[in-house]
C-alpha positions in Angstrom: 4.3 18.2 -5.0 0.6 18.7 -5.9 -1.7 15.4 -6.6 -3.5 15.1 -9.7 -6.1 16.6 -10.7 -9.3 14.7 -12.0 -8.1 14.6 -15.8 -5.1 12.9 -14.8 -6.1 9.7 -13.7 -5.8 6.9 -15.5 -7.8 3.7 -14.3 -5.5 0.7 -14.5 -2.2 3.2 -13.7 -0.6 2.3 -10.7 1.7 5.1 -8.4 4.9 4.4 -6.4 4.3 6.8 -3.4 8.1 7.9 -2.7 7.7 8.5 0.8 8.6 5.4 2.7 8.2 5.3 7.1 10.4 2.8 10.0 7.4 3.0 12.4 8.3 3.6 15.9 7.1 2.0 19.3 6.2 5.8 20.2 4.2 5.9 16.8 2.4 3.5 17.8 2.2 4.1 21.5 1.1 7.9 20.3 -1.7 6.6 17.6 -2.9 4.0 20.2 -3.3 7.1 23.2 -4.8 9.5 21.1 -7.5 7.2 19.8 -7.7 5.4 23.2 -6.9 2.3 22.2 -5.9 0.0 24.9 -5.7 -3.5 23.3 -2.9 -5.0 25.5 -1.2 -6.8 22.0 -0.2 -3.3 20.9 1.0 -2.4 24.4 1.8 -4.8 26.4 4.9 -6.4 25.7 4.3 -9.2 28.2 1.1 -9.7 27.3 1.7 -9.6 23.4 4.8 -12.1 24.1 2.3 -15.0 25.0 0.8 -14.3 21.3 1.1 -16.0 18.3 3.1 -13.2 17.2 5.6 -12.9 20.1 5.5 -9.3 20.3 3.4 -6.3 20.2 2.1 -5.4 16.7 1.3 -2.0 15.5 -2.1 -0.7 15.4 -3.6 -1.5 11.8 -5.7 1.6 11.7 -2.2 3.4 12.1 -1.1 0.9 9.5 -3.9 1.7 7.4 -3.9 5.6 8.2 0.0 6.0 7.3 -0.8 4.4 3.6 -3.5 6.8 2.8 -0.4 9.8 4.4 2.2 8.1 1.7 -0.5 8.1 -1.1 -1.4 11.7 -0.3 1.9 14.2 -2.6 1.4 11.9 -5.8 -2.4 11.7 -5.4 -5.0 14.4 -3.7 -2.6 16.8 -2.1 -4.3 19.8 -2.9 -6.6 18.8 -5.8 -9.2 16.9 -3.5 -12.4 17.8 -2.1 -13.3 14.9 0.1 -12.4 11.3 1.4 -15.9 9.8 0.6 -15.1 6.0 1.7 -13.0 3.5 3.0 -13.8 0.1 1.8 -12.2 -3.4 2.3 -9.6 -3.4 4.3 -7.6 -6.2 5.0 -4.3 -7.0 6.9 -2.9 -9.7 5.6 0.1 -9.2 7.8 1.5 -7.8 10.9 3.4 -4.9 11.6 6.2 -4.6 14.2 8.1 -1.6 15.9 10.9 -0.9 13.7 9.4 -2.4 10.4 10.0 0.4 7.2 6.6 1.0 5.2 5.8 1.9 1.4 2.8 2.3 -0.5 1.7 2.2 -3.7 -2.1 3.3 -5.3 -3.4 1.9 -8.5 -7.0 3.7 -9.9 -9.2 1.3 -10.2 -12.2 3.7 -11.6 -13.1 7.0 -12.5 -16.3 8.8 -13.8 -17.2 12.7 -13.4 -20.3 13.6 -11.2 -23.3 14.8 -12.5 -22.5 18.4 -12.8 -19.2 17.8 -14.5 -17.2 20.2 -12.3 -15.6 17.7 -10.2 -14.6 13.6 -10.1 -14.6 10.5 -8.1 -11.6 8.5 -8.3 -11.3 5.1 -6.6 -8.2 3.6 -5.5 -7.0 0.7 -4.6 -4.0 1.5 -1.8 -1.8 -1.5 -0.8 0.9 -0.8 2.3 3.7 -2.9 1.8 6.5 -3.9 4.8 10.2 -3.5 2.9 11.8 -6.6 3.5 15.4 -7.0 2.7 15.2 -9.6 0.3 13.1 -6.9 -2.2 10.1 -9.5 -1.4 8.3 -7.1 -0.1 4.9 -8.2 2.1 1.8 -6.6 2.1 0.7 -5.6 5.3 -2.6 -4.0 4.4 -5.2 -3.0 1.7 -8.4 -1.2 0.9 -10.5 0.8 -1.7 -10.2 5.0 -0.9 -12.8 7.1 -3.1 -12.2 10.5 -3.4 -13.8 13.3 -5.1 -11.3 15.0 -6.8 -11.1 18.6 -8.1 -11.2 19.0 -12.2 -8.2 21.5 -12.6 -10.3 23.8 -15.0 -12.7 23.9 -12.1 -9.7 24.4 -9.2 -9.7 28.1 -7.5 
């Protein structure tokens, strides 16, 4: 599916991302490797099992980088120039090995740069752990600005 293009955001909308992810102990052993991340409470079962959360939790920049992945196909997939910021993020909430993932984005502003060919859309992107109740929790948050492609401007 291809993302919106400038035009079609509308500030106040908010987007189900359809894509949903059970995150894996090798997900998160994988993420942890290739960024080097050694903290011993994603790791280190014995270590994380003397925690206040009993168990090894998943990295939140994993948690945090899968979101934006979910938000991508009804958002920037194809129509975006650049990520220009990352702001405020927050995890309210664990995440565990096995724990499913959704997303949802809702635009929170728009305006067109100067030159009028292109857009920066900001978004506020909340990750949410599926719980089988349907109360889902929010695991993480933040504000992702992108500058978007206007499609009368698109190659």
């Amino acid at each position: 599916m291809v993302g919106k293009y400038y035009e079609a955001f509308e500030v106040g909308e908010t987007i189900e991302h359809e894509k949903r992810r059970t995150v894996s102990e090798s997900d998160n052993q994988r993420f942890c490797d290739m960024t080097m991340n050694q903290q011993p409470l994603h790791l280190d079962a014995d270590f994380a099992a003397d925690t206040q959360f009993g168990e090894r939790l998943v990295n939140g920049l994993y948690t945090m980088s899968l979101a934006v992945g979910l938000s991508i196909p009804e958002t920037t997939d194809g129509t975006i120039v650049a990520n220009l910021s990352y702001d405020g993020v927050e995890h309210p909430a664990p995440v565990f090995h096995g724990d499913t993932i959704r997303a949802q984005s809702t635009v929170t502003d728009k305006r067109e740069t100067s030159d009028g060919e292109r857009g920066i859309v900001t978004m506020r992107v909340e990750a949410f752990r599926v719980e089988p109740d349907g109360e889902d929790t929010l695991v993480c948050k933040f504000e992702r600005t992108v500058l978007s492609l206007k499609r009368e401007h698109a190659e």
